[in-house]
FIDREN-668450 format. One record per residue (C-alpha): residue number from 0; x, y, z; residue in one letter. Coordinates in steps of 0.05 Angstrom, whole numbers, plus 5000, padded with zeros to 4 digits. Example, Ala and Ser with C-alpha at 12.3 -4.5 7.8 and 13.67 -1.06 7.14 Angstrom:
<pts>
[pt 0 [5246 4910 5156] 'a'] [pt 1 [5273 4979 5143] 's'] 
</pts>
This chain:
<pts>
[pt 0 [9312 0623 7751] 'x'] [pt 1 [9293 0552 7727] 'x'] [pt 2 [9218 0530 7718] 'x'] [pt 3 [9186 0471 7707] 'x'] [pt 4 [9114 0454 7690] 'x'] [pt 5 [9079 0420 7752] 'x'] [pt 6 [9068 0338 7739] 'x'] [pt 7 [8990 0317 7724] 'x'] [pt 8 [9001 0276 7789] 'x'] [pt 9 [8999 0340 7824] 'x'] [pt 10 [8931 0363 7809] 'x'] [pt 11 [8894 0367 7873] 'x'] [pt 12 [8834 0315 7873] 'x'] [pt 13 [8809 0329 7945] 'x'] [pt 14 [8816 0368 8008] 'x'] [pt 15 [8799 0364 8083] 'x'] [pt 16 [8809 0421 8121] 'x'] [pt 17 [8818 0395 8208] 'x'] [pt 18 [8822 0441 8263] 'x'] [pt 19 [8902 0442 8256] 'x'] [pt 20 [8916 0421 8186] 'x'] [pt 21 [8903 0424 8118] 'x'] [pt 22 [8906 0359 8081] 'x'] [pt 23 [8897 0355 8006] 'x'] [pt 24 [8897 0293 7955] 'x'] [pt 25 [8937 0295 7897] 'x'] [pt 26 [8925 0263 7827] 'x'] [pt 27 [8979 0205 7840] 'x'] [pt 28 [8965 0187 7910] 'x'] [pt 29 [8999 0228 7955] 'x'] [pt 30 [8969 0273 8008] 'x'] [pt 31 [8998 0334 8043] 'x'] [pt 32 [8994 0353 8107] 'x'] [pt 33 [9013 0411 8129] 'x'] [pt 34 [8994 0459 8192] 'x'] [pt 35 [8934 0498 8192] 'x'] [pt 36 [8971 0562 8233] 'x'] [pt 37 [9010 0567 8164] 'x'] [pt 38 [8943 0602 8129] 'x'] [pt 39 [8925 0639 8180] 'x'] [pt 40 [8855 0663 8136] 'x'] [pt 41 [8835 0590 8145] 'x'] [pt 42 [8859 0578 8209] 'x'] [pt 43 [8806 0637 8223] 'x'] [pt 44 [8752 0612 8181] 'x'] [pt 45 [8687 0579 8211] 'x'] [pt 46 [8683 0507 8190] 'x'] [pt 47 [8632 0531 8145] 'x'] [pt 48 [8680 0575 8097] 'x'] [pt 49 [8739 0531 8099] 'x'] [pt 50 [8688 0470 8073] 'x'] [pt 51 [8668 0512 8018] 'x'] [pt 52 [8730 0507 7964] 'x'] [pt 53 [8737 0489 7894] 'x'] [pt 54 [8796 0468 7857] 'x'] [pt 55 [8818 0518 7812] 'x'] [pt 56 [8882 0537 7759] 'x'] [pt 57 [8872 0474 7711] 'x'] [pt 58 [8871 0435 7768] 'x'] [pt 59 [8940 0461 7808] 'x'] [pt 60 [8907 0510 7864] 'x'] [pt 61 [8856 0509 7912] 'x'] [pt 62 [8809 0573 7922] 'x'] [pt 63 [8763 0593 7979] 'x'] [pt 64 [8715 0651 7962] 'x'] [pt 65 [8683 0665 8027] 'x'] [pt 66 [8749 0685 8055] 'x'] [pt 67 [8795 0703 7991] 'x'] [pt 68 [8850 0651 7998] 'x'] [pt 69 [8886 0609 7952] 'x'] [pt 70 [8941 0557 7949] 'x'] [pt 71 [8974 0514 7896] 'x'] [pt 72 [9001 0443 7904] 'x'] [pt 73 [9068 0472 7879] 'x'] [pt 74 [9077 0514 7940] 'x'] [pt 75 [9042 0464 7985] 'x'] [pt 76 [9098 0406 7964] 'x'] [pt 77 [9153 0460 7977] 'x'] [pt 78 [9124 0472 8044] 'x'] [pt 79 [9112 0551 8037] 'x'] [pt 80 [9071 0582 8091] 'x'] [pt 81 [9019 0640 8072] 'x'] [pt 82 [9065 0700 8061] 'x'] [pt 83 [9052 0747 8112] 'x'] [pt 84 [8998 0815 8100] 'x'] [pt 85 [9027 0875 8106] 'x'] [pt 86 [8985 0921 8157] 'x'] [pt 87 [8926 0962 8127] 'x'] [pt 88 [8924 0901 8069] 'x'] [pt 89 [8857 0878 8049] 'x'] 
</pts>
């Protein structure tokens, strides 16, 4: 497999989280936009817990505590849904 180190410009700088998407800044401008039925923890979440996130892995990911989600501008730019729980998962 081949891996490259994310770019700086794809730190995540800011986030807004709509009724049906997800939206989140990056570092050199761009914004991604992507549907909120994707994360389906978030597209649960009261407007309360999916306003409450900080930025997190140097920058790279985004982490909700109230409802144990994360997401990373790498998989965000490739366009990867949440994977999906297996049944009995926490």
């Amino acid at each position: 497999m081949n891996f490259s180190a994310p770019s700086p410009g794809e730190r995540i700088r800011d986030v807004h989280v709509a009724d049906d998407a997800l939206c989140v800044g990056l570092a050199d401008g761009r914004t991604i936009t992507v549907p909120l039925v994707w994360f389906p923890r978030l597209f649960h979440a009261t407007a309360e817990q999916r306003n409450n996130w900080k930025v997190s892995a140097a920058g790279f990911g985004i982490h909700w505590p109230d409802i144990d989600e994360d997401l990373s501008s790498e998989g965000l730019l490739r366009g990867a849904p949440a994977a999906a729980r297996r049944r009995g998962a926490a």
